[in-house]
N, C-alpha and C positions, 0 to 999 in steps of 0.2 A: 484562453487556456493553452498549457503547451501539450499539443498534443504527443509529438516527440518523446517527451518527459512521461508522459502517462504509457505509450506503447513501451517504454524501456522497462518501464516500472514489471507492467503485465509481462514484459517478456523474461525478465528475470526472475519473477517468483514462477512461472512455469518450469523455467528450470530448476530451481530451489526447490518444489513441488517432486520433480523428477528425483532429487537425493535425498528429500526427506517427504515420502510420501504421506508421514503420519500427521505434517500441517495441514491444516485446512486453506483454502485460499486468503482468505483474510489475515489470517496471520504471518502465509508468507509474501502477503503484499506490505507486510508493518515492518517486517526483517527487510526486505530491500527497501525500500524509504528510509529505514534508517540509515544504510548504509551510502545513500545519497544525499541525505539533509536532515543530522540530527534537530538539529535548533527549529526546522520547521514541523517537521514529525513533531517535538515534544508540544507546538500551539495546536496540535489536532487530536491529540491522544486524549480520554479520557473528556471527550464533547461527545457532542450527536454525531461527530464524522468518523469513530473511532470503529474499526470495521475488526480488530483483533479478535472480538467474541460474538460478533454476528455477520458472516458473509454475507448478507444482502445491504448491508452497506457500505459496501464496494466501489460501487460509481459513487455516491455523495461523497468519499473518501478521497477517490482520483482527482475528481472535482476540486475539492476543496485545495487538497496538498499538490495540485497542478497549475492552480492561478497562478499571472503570471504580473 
């Protein structure tokens, strides 16, 4: 897994979190993935790893969209 990748991810929706407090985490962990890799975002969207309408799948999301 790339860890790297996964702390970049968590650090930018923090701050995306910070300007738009009304996301929840999950979805602003979907808006910066996207902004890193649509094409791999769209094979994870709308599976089990799909974390924009449930935050506790969060890690199986990181997980997934962090293999390397």
């Amino acid at each position: 897994m790339n860890t790297l990748l996964r702390a970049d991810i968590i650090h930018n929706a923090y701050i995306l979190r910070k300007l738009h407090p009304e996301l929840r985490k999950g979805q602003a962990i979907i808006k910066v993935s996207y902004d890193i890799d649509k094409k791999k975002l769209d094979r994870v969207l709308s599976s089990e790893y799909d974390c924009f309408y449930d935050d506790s799948k969060i890690d199986m999301f990181l997980d997934k969209f962090c293999e390397e």
